[in-house]
C-alpha positions in Angstrom: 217.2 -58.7 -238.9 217.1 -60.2 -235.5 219.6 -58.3 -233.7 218.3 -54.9 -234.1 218.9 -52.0 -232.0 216.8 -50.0 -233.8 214.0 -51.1 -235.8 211.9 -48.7 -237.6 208.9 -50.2 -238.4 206.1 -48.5 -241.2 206.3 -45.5 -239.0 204.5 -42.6 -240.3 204.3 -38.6 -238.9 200.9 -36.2 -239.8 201.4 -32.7 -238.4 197.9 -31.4 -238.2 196.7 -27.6 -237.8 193.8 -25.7 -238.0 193.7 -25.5 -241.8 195.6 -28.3 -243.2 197.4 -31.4 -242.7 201.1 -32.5 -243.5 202.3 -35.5 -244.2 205.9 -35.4 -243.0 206.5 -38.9 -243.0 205.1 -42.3 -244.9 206.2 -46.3 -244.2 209.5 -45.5 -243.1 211.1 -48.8 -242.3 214.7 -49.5 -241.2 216.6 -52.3 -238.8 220.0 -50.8 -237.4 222.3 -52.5 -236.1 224.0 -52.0 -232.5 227.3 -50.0 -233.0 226.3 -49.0 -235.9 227.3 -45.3 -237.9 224.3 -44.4 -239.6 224.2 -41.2 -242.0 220.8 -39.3 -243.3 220.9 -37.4 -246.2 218.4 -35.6 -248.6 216.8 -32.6 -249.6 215.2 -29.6 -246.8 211.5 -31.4 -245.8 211.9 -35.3 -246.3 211.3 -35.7 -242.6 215.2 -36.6 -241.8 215.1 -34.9 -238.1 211.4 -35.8 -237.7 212.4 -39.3 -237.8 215.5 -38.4 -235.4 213.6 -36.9 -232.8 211.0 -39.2 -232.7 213.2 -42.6 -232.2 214.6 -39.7 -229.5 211.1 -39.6 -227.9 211.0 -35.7 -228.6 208.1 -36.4 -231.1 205.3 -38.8 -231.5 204.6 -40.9 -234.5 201.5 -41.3 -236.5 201.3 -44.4 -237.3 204.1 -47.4 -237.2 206.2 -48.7 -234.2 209.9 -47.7 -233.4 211.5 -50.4 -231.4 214.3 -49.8 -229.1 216.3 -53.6 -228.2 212.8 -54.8 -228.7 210.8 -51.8 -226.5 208.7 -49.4 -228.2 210.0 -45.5 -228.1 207.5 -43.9 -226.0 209.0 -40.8 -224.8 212.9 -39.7 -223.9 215.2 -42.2 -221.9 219.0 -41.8 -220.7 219.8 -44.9 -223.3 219.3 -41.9 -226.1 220.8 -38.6 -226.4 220.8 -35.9 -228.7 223.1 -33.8 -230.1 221.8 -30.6 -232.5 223.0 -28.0 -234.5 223.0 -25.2 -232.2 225.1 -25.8 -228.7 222.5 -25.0 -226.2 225.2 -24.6 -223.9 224.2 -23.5 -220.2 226.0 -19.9 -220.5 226.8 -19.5 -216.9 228.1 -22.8 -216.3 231.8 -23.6 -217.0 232.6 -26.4 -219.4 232.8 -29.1 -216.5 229.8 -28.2 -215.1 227.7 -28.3 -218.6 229.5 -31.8 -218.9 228.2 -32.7 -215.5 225.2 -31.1 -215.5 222.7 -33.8 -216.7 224.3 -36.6 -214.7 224.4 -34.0 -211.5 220.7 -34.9 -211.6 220.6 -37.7 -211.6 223.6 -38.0 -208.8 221.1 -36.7 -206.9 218.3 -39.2 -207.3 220.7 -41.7 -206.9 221.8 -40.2 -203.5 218.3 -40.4 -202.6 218.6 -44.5 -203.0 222.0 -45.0 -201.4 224.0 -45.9 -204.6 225.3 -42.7 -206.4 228.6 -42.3 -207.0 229.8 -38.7 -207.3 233.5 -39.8 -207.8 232.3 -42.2 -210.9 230.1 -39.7 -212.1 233.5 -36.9 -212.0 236.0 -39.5 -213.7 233.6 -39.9 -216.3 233.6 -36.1 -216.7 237.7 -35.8 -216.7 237.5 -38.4 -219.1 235.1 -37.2 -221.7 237.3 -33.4 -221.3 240.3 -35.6 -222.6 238.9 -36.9 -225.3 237.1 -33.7 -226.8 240.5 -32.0 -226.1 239.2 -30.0 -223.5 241.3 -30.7 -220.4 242.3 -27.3 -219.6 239.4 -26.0 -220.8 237.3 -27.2 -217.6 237.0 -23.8 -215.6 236.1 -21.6 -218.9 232.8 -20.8 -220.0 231.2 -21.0 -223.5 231.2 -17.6 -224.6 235.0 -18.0 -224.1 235.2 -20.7 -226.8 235.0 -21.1 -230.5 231.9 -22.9 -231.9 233.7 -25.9 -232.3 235.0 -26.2 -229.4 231.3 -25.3 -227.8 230.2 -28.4 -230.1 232.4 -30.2 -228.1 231.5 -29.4 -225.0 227.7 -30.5 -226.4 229.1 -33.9 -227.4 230.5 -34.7 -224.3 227.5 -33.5 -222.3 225.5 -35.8 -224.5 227.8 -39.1 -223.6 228.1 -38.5 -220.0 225.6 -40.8 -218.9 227.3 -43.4 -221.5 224.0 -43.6 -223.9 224.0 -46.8 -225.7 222.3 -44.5 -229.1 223.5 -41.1 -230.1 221.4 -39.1 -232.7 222.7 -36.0 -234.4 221.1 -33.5 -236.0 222.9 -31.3 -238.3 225.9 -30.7 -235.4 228.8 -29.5 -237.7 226.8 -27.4 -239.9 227.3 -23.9 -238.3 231.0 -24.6 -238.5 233.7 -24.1 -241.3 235.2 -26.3 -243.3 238.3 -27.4 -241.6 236.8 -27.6 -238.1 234.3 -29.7 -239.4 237.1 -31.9 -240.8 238.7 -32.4 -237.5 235.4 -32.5 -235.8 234.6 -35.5 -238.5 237.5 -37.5 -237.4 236.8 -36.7 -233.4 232.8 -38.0 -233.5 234.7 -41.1 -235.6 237.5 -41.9 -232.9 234.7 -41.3 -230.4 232.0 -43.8 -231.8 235.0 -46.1 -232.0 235.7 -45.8 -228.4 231.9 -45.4 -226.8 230.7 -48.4 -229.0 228.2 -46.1 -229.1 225.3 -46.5 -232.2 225.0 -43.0 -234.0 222.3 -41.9 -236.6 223.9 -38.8 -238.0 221.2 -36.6 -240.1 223.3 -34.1 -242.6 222.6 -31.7 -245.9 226.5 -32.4 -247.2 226.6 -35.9 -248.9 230.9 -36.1 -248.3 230.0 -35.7 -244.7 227.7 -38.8 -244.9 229.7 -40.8 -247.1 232.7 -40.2 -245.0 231.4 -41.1 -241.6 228.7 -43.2 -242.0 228.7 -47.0 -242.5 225.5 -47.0 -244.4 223.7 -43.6 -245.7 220.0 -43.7 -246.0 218.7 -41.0 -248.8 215.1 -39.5 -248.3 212.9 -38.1 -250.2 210.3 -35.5 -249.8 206.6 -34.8 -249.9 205.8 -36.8 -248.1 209.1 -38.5 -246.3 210.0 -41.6 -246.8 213.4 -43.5 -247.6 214.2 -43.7 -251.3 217.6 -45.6 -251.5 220.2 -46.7 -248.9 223.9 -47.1 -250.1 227.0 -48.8 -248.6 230.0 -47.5 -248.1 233.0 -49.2 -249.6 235.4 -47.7 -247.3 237.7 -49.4 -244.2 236.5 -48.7 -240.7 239.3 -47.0 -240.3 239.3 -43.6 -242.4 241.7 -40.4 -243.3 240.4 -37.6 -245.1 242.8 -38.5 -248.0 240.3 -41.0 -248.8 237.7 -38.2 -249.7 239.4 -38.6 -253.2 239.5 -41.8 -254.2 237.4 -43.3 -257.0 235.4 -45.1 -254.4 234.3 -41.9 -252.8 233.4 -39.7 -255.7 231.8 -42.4 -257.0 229.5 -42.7 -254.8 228.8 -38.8 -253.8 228.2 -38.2 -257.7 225.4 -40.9 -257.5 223.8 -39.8 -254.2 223.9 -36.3 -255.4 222.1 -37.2 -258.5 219.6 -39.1 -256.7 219.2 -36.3 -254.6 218.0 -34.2 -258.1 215.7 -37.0 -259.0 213.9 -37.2 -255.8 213.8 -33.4 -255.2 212.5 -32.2 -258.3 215.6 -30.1 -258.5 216.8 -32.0 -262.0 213.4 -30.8 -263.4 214.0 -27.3 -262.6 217.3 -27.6 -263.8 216.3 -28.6 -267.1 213.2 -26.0 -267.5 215.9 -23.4 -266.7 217.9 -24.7 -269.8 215.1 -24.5 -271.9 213.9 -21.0 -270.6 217.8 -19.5 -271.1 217.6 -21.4 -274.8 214.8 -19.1 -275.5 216.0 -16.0 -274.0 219.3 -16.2 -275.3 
């Protein structure tokens, strides 16, 4: 693929300590395309947010090259952000000024050089509150809001300087079901809207299926990508379509490939055999 935002190329992680080495991951290779929803799935240890923090910069690789519109990934940049599980809200900021907080500094660099733009920098702000929902919402602080809306709040804070790749580790996991629903179709309208590309790591397979394009399944020990499905849904989506044929389809095989590649189909099966011989 020649027009890859993202190309992951043979890239391989080795955590080392005192007394041992771990493989975390081996030859991972994978072109994404710009504006692109990409989902991760698999089971706990197959290296999903190593890989996510390392195309962030948060993490060095091993071995293997991870290409960013043609540059190699050597540390953070404002053309990524990262969204994770927990918030990490500023407490004692109010939900405009977490928003503004990251592009505050660099308002002030740009001051520095004669060409910020505080008023640009507030519009963007107002308008990333609107979208999440949040507009009067500004002047509150997080402990004043649920966790969805705090997740929120940590999605707009991650746009604000308009990153051209968004990676998400686990966001919606702390929350319940039906937030995460409406949270599903928000971080949908918003890629829409950004023309942002996302690379989405989750445990729950409906949540990939549903808002990824393409979902990449890994495996464990060490990590590496075992299969990579597409989606045979519209670009435009309604949770309705969680039950279609299509859908359950394809969660039935991903969670069965998931067994496979885990060893959790083997235990399965010794535990038959052991209850056969107790019972």
């Amino acid at each position: 693929m020649t027009d890859a935002k993202i190309r992951i190329q043979q890239v391989g992680k080795t955590f080392i300590s005192d007394t041992r080495e771990v493989e975390a991951l081996q030859s991972v290779s994978l072109d994404v395309r710009p504006n692109e929803f990409i989902t991760f799935v698999g089971a706990s240890g197959c290296g999903k947010s190593t890989l996510l923090r390392i195309i962030a910069g948060l993490e060095t690789l091993s071995r293997g090259e991870i290409l960013l519109d043609g540059n190699p990934v050597d540390g953070p940049g404002v053309d990524r952000a990262m969204v994770f599980q927990h918030y990490s809200l500023y407490p004692w900021l109010t939900v405009m000024k977490n928003i503004k907080f990251c592009r505050q500094l660099k308002v002030i660099s740009d001051t520095v050089r004669g060409d910020g733009d505080v008023e640009t920098a507030s519009g963007r702000a107002d308008a990333l509150l609107s979208l999440m929902g949040l507009t009067n919402f500004a002047e509150a602080f997080p402990s004043q809001l649920s966790g969805g809306m705090q997740q929120r709040v940590a999605i707009a804070r991650a746009l604000m300087p308009k990153p051209a790749t968004l990676l998400m580790d686990e966001p919606f996991g702390a929350l319940d079901a039906q937030t995460r629903e409406v949270m599903h179709d928000l971080i949908r309208h918003v890629h829409k809207l950004e023309k942002t590309t996302i690379l989405f790591v989750t445990h729950d397979v409906e949540e990939a299926i549903y808002l990824g394009g393409r979902v990449v399944l890994m495996a464990p020990r060490p990590g590496r990508i075992d299969s990579i499905y597409e989606v045979p849904l519209p670009a435009q989506r309604d949770q309705d379509m969680k039950l279609s044929p299509e859908f359950t389809a394809l969660k039935r095989e991903i969670l069965t490939r998931i067994r496979e590649t885990s060893g959790m189909q083997t235990d399965l099966d010794q535990l038959a055999k052991l209850t056969a011989i107790a019972g």
